[in-house]
N, C-alpha and C positions, 0 to 999 in steps of 0.2 A: 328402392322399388316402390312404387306407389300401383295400389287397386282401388276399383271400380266398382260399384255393384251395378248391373244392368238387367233388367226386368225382359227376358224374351219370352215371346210370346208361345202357345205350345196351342194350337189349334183341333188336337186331336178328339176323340170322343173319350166320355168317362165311360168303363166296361161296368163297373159295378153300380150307375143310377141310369136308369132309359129317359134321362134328358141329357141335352147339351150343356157341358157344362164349359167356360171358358177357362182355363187354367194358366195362371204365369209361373215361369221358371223364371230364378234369382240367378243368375250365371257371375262368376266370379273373374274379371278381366284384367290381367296384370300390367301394367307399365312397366318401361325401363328405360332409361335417359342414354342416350345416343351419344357417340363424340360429337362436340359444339353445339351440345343443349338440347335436341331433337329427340321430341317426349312421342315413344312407340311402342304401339301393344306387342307385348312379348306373345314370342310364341309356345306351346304347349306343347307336350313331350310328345304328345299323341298327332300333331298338326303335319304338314309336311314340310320335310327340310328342303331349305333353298341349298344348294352347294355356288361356293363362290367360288369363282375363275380365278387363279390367278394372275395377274398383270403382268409384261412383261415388259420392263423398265431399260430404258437403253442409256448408260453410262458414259459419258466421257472424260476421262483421268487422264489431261494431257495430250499425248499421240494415242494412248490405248482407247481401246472400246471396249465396254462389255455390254452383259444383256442377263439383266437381275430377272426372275423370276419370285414374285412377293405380294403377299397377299391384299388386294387393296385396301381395306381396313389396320395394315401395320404402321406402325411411327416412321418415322425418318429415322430414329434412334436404332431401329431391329432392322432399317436396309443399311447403315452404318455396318452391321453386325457382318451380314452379309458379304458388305463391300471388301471386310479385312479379310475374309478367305482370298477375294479375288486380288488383292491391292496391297497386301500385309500392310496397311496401314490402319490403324490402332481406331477406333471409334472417335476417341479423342483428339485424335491428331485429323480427321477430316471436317471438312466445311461443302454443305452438300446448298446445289445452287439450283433451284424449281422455278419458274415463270418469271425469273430476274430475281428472284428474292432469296438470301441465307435461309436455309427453313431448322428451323430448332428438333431438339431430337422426342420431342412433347409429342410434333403435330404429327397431325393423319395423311398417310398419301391422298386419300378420295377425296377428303374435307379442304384439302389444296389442289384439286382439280388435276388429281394427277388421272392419266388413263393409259388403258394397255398400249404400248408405241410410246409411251412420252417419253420425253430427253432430258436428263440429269447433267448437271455439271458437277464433278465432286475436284477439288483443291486439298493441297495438305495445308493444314494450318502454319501461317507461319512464324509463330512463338516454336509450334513443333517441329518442323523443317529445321532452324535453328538451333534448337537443344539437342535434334538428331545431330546436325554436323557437327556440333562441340563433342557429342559423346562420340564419333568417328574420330576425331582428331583426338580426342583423350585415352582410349583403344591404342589408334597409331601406335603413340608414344610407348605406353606400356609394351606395346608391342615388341618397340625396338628395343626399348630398355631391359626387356627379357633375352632379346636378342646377343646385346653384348653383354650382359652377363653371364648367358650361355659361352660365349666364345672365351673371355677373359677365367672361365672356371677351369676349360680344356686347357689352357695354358699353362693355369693353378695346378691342376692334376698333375701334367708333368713335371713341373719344377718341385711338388710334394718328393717325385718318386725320387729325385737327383738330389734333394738333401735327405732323406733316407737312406739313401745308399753312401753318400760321405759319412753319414753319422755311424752308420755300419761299417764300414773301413777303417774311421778311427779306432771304433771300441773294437775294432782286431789288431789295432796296433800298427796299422798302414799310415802312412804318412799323406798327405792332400796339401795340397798349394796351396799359399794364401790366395793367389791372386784368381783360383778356380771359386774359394768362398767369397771372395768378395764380387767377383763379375756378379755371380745368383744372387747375392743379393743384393746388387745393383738392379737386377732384372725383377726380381720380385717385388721391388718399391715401386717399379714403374707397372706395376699389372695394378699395385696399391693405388698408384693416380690415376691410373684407367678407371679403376671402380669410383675413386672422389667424383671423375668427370661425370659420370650417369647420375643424370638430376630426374624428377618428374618420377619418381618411381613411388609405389605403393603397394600395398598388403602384400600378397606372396613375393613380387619381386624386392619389395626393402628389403624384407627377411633373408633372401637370397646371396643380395647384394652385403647384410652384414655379416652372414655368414665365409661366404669368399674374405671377405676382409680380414676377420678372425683367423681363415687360415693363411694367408700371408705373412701376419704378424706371425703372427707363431711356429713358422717358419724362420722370419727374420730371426728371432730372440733364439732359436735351435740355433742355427747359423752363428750366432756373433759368441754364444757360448765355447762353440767349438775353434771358432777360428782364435782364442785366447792361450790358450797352450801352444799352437802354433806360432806364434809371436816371441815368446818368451824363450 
């Protein structure tokens, strides 16, 4: 902030000499630097306040329309801000287009000739368009890959309870087929290549997936314990 010193003039009569006397007052005048260099005397606490209008900015994103309300002295960068209420698109991810030009998120609406009525063109970026679709298609997958996990455990769950219950009829002293331990666990190696087939998985679903695994195994090696006395 840069001051001033300016000499006003004070024309009044002095009360205490019966002549005229001519008097200056030293008044104190402050500067302050404008966006795009535009050096302006500030105003003082006691002065009157101007109230600004907001402008009313009309948008176009595609087939949609809006109609921002912003203050003409804001950045591009705080009607970005703006726009992702209306567009949930991220500040970063838009490109905002003012009198044919990209305008940066630095500049001024007014200092770029914007005014109340004017037309905006806002775009998604398309590095971000792009890294959105990747993260869509990487979502997907997991998606599904939670999916058949999901379904290949329900499966699991049943054939858990069916060799628990053979392992409980042996140790009563019941007798069991071979050919009933061997089908389950024919069935349970093939729920085992279900799970090898689910690729693209990560964080909670691997863990999922090696869990399921774990109990198949362990299953099987139940299983082929049991079916050995049987054989003999």
């Amino acid at each position: 902030m840069m001051k001033k010193n300016v000499l006003k003039f004070n024309g009044k009569k002095n009360e205490t000499t019966s002549t005229t006397a001519t008097a200056f007052k030293e008044e104190v005048i402050e500067w302050e630097m404008r966006p795009g260099g535009m050096l302006v005397q500030r105003r003082s606490d006691n002065s009157d306040v101007t109230i600004t209008q907001n402008l009313r900015v009309r948008v176009a994103y595609g087939s949609s329309r809006y109609e921002i309300s912003v203050n003409p002295h804001a950045t591009f960068g705080e009607l970005k801000k703006l726009l992702t209420e209306e567009t949930g698109l991220q500040p970063g991810e838009q490109r905002v287009i003012c009198r044919g030009k990209e305008r940066e998120n630095g500049e001024y609406l007014d200092m770029c000739g914007v005014k109340d009525r004017s037309k905006v063109i806002l775009i998604e970026d398309p590095e971000s368009k792009e890294k959105r679709f990747m993260q869509m298609r990487k979502n997907a997958k997991i998606q599904a890959a939670h999916g058949l996990i999901n379904d290949v455990s329900t499966e699991i769950d049943k054939l858990v309870e069916q060799v628990s219950a053979i392992e409980k009829s042996i140790g009563n002293g019941k007798k069991v087929a071979e050919l009933q331990i061997t089908t389950l666990i024919e069935i349970l190696i093939r729920q085992a290549v279900k799970l090898d087939n689910i690729v693209s998985v990560e964080g909670d679903a691997c863990s999922q997936k090696n869990l399921q695994s774990q109990r198949v195994q362990k299953c099987v090696e139940t299983l082929d314990l049991l079916k050995w006395p049987i054989l003999k």
